[in-house]
N, C-alpha and C positions, 0 to 999 in steps of 0.2 A: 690731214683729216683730224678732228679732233672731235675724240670723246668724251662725253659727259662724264661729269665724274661722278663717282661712287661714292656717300656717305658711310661710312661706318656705325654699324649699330653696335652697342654696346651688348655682349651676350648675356643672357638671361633664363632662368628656369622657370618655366609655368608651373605655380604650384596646382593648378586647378584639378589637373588627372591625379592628384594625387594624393588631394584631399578626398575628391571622390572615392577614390581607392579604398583608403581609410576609413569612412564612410560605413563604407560598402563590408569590410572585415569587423566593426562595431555592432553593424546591426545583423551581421554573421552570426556573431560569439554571442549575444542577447538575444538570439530568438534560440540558440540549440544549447543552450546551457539549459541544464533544470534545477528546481529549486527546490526545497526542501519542502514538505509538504503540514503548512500547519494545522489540518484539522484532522488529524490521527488523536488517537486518546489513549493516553500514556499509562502501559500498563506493568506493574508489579507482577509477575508471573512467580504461583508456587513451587517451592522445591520439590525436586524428585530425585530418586537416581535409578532410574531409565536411558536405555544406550539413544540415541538421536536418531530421528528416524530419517531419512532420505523424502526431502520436500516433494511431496503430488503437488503435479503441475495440473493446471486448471480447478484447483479445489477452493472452495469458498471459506474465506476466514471471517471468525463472529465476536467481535471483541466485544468485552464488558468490562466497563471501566469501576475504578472503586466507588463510584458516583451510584453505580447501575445503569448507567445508559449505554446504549450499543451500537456498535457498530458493523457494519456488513460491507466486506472487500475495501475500509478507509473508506466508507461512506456515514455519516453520524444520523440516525434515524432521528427523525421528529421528537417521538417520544417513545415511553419505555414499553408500551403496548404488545401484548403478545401477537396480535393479527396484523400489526404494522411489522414486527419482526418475522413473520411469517412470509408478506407477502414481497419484503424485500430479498428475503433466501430465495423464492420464486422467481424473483427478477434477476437473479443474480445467476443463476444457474439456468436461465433460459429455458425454462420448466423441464432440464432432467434432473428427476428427482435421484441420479444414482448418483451423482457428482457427491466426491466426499467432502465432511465442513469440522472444520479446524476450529474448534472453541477454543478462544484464547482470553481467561478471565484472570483479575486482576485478584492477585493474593490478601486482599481487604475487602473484596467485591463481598455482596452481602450474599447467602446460601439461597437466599430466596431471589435473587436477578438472574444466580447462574442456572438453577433451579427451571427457570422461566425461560431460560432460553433453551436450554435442552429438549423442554415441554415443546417448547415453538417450533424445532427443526423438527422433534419425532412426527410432529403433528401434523405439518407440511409435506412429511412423506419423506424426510431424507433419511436413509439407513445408516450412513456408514458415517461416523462419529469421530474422531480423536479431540482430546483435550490437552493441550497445552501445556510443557511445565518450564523449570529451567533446574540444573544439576543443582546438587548444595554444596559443593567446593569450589564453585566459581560465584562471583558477585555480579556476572552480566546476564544477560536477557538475550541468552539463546534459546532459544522453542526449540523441546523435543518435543515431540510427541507422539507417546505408545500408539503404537499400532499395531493391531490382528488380523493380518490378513486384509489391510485397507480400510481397517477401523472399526471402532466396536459397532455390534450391531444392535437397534434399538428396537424395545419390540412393538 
């Protein structure tokens, strides 16, 4: 009897699974990575020597930059307007007005922006207040901020 014979293939690695693979852990690492967020508005915070307070969670932050322009939860308002800063505190706290808001102004910021936004949250309805500082034996921009009992109250 005689059988056919057999070729010998040469062995070989498919690289195809494994580029896919590859692939597949690239576009992994670039969709769940995050990135630094560039429309924040870099602020100088005044000194104080007030103890740190323990972060409220869910509370609205109101930054004013040395410019005067502001900003509400890292979002940059249109413009400096008191009814626009108003009605973005509104949108932000999903109209409870008890939610407490974190004024974070920058230590050149002018008396009359920081002035205007105080005006803006009292106005809006929000009560409960803290202002922003940072120690004066440290050079970094850690926020405390005093607080009484949830924050000063505005009348």
């Amino acid at each position: 009897m005689k059988f056919p014979r057999r070729t010998l293939e040469e062995p070989a690695i498919n690289l195809t699974p494994l580029i896919d693979v590859v692939f597949l852990l690239l576009i992994f690492f670039m969709v769940t990575t995050t990135f630094t967020r560039e429309t924040r508005i870099a602020v100088d915070l005044p000194e104080a020597n007030a103890e740190q307070a323990e972060p409220i969670p869910n509370q609205i932050e109101v930054l004013v930059s040395q410019s005067g322009r502001y900003s509400v939860n890292d979002r940059v308002l249109a413009d400096g307007d008191m009814m626009t800063l108003g009605r973005a505190l509104i949108d932000a706290a999903a109209g409870d007005r008890s939610t407490p808001v974190l004024l974070i102004a920058d230590a050149e910021a002018t008396h009359q922006s920081v002035v205007t936004a105080m005006d803006a949250i009292g106005q809006s309805g929000f009560s409960r207040l803290s202002i922003a500082t940072r120690r004066a034996e440290d050079g970094d921009n850690d926020a405390t901020a005093p607080d009484n009992d949830g924050g000063e109250e505005l009348p």
